[in-house]
C-alpha positions as CSV (number, residue, x, y, z in Angstrom):
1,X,13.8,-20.7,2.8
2,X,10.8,-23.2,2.7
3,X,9.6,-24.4,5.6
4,X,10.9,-28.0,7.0
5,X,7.4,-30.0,7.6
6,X,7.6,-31.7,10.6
7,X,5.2,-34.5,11.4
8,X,4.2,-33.1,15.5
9,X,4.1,-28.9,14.0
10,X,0.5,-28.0,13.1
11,X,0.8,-24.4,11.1
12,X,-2.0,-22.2,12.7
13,X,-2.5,-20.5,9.5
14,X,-2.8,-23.3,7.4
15,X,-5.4,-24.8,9.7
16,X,-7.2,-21.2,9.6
17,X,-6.9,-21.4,6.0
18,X,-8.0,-24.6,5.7
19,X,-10.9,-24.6,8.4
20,X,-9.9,-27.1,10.5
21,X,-8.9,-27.8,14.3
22,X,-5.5,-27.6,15.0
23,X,-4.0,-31.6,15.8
24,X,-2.0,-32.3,18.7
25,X,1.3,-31.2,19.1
26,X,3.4,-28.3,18.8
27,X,2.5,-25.0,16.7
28,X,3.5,-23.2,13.9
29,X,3.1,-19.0,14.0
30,X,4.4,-15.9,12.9
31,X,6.6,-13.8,14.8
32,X,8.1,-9.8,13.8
33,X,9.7,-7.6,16.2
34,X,9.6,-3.7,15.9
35,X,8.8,-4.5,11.9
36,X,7.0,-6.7,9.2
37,X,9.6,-9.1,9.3
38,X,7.5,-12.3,10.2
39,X,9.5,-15.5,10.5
40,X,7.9,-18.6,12.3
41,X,7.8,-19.1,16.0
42,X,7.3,-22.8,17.4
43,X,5.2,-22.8,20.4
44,X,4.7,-25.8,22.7
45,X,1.5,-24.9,24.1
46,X,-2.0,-24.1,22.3
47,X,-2.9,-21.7,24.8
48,X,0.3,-19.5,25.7
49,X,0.7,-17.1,27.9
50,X,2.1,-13.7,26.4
51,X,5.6,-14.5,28.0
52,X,5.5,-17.3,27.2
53,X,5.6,-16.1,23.0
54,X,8.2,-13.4,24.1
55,X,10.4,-16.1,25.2
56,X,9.9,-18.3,22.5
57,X,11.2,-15.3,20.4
58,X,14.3,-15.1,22.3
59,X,13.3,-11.9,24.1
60,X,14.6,-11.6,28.1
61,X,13.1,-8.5,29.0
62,X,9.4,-9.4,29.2
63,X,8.4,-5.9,30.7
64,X,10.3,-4.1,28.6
65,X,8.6,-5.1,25.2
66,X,5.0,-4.7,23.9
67,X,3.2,-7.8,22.6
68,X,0.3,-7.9,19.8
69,X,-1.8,-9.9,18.1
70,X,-2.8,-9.8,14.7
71,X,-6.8,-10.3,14.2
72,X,-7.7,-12.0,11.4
73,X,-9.5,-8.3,10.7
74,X,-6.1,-6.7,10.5
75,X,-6.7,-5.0,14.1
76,X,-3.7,-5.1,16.7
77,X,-5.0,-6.3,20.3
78,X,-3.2,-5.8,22.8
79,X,-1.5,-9.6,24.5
80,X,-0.8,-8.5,28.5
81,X,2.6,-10.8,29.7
82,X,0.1,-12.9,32.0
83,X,-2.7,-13.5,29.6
84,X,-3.5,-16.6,27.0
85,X,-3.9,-16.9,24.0
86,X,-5.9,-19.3,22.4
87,X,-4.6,-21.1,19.3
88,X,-7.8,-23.0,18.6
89,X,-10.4,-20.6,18.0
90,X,-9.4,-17.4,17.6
91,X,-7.6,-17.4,14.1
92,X,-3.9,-16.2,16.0
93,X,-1.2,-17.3,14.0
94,X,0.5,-13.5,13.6
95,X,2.2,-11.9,16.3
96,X,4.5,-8.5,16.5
97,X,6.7,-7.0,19.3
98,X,7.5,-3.8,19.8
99,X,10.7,-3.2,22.0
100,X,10.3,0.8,21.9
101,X,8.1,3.6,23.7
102,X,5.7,5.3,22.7
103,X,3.6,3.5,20.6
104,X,1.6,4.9,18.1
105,X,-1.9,4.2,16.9
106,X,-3.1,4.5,13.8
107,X,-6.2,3.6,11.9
108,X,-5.8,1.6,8.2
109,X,-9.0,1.4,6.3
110,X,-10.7,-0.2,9.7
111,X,-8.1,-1.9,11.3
112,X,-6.6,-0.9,14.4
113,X,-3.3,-0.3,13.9
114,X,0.3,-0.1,16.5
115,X,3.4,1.0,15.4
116,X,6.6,1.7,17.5
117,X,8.4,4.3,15.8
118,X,7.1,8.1,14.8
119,X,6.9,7.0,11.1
120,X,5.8,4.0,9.1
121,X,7.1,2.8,5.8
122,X,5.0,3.0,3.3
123,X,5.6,-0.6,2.3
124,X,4.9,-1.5,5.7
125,X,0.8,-0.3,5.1
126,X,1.0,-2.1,2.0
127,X,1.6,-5.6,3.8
128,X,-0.5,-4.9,6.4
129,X,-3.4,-4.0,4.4
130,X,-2.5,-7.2,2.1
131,X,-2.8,-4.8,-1.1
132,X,-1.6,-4.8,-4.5
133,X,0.4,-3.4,-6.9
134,X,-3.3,-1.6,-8.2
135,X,-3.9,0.5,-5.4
136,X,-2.4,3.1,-3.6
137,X,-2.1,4.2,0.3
138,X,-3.3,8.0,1.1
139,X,-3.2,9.8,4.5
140,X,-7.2,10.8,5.0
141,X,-6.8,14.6,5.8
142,X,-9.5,16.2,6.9
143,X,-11.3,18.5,5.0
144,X,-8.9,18.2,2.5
145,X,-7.3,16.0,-0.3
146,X,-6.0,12.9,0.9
147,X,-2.3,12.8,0.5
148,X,-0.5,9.8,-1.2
149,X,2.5,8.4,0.6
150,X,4.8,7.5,-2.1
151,X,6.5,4.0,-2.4
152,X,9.9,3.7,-0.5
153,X,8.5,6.8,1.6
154,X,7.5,6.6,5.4
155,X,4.5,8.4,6.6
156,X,4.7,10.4,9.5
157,X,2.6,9.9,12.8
158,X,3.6,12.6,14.7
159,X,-0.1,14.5,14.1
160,X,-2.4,14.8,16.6
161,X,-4.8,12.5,17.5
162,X,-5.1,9.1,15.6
163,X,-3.5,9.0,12.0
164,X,-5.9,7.5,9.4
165,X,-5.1,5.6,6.2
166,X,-7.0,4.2,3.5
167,X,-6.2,2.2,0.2
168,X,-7.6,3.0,-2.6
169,X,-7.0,2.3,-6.8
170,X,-3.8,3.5,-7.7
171,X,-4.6,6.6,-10.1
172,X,-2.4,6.2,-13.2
173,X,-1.9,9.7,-14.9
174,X,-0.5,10.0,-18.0
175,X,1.6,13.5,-18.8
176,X,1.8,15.0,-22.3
177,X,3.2,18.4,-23.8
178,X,1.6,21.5,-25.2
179,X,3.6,24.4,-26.7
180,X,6.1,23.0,-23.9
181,X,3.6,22.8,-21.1
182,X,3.2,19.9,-19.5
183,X,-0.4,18.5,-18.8
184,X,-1.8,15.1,-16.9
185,X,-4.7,12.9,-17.1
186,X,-6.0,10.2,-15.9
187,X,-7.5,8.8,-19.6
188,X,-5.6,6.8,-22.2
189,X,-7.0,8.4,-25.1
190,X,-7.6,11.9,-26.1
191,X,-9.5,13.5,-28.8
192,X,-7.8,16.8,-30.4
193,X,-11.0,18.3,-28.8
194,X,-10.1,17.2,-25.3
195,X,-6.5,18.5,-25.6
196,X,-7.3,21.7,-26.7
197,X,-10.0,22.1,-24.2
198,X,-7.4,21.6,-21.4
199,X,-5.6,24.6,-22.8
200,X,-6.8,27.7,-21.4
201,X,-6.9,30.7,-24.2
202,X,-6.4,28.3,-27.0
203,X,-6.8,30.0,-30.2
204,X,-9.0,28.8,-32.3
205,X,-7.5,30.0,-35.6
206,X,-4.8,27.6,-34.9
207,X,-4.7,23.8,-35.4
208,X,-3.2,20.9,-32.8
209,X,-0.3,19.4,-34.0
210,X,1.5,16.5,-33.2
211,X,5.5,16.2,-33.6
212,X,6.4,12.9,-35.5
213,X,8.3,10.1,-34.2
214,X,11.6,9.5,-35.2
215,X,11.9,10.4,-39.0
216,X,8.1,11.0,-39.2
217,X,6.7,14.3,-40.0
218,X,4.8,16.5,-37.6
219,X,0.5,16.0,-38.4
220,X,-2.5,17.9,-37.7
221,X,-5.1,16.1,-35.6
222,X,-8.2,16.9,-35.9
223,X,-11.4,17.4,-32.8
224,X,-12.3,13.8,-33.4
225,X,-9.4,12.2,-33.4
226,X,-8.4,9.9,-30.7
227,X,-4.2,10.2,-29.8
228,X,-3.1,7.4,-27.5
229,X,-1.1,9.0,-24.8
230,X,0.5,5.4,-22.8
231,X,3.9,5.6,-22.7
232,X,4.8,2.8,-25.3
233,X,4.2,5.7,-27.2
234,X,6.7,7.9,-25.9
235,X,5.6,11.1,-24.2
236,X,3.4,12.8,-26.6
237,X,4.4,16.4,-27.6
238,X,1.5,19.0,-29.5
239,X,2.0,22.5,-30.5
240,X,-0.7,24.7,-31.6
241,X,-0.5,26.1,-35.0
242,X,-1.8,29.0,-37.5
243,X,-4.5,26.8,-39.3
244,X,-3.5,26.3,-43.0
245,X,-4.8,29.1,-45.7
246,X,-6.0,27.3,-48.8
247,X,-6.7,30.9,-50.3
């Protein structure tokens, strides 16, 4: 629903945005509780106290609900019930509320992170780290391999100490079939020479063959062929095969 513009509402993000002091008035933010569900939140004052937001937000029981503010950064700060906030010159415009305990900490990329339930969606990361569709979000692990949570997953925070998240490109792999194997890479294109080599004990008396689409016959490819392997294609399937005796 687009936002009704009235003339005595400054929007604290658009005056971030458009690097300006906010006018005179009343002021427009962004409120969430115990999500990423921001809607707007008009506050009378430029300098409110934390109850003061709560109660905007229609929340009664002050003590019983932790209050955050979103840094321009990304990092969570902490907003005690008897403190201000200043509108003017700190870049606030995005609070969240969380009306559970614990809370949990986590870290993403290097922002400081609260969450107020023992998992997170992974679509809640994505938001929060302002990423694309072209990257991905992993669990760091240490001393191992970062783990990927999986769109329309929730990552886990019940590990010890701090949990840590990073973005990074979103690997696309691309699968293919040998002999009925299946086998994944991260390139486009292979040569016949690349395929075979990903075969372990490929016999070199036999050729690489690829099965035709639709009514087209099966073909050799030879080591320097390139075989496109996106899936506009289809999923490529190769079989190995006794090379051809000429006599």
């Amino acid at each position: 629903m687009p936002l009704i513009e009235t003339p005595d509402i400054d929007d604290v993000a658009l005056a971030v945005q458009e690097d300006r002091p906010l006018r005179p008035g009343r002021y427009r933010v962004s409120f969430a509780l115990d999500s990423i569900d921001f809607n707007s939140l008009i506050l009378d004052d430029p300098v409110p106290l934390g109850r003061q937001i709560l109660k905007k937000a229609g929340i009664k029981d002050i003590d019983g609900n932790s209050l955050f503010l979103i840094t321009p950064e990304g990092d969570f700060e902490d907003v005690r019930a008897d403190e201000e906030v200043d509108l003017r010159d700190r870049g606030a415009y995005r609070f969240i509320a969380f009306s559970t305990d614990p809370l949990y900490r986590i870290k993403l990329n290097e922002a400081r992170i609260v969450w107020g339930r023992s998992s997170i969606p992974e679509a809640a990361l994505r938001a929060l780290a302002d990423i694309g569709d072209d990257e991905a979000v992993f669990l760091e692990v240490r001393g191992g391999k970062d783990k990927l949570i999986e769109p329309a997953t929730e990552a886990d925070l019940n590990g010890d100490g701090v949990e840590k998240f990073i973005t990074a490109p979103n690997k696309v792999t691309y699968t293919f079939f040998v002999n009925g194997k299946p086998y994944e890479t991260d390139k486009k294109k292979l040569t016949g020479a690349q395929i075979k080599a990903m075969v372990s004990e490929w016999d070199p008396q036999h050729d690489l063959s690829l099965e035709g689409e639709g009514d087209d016959p099966d073909r050799i490819i030879p080591d320097d062929e390139s075989v496109s392997l996106v899936p506009k294609h289809g999923v490529r399937r190769f079989s190995s095969v006794p090379k051809a005796n000429f006599g």
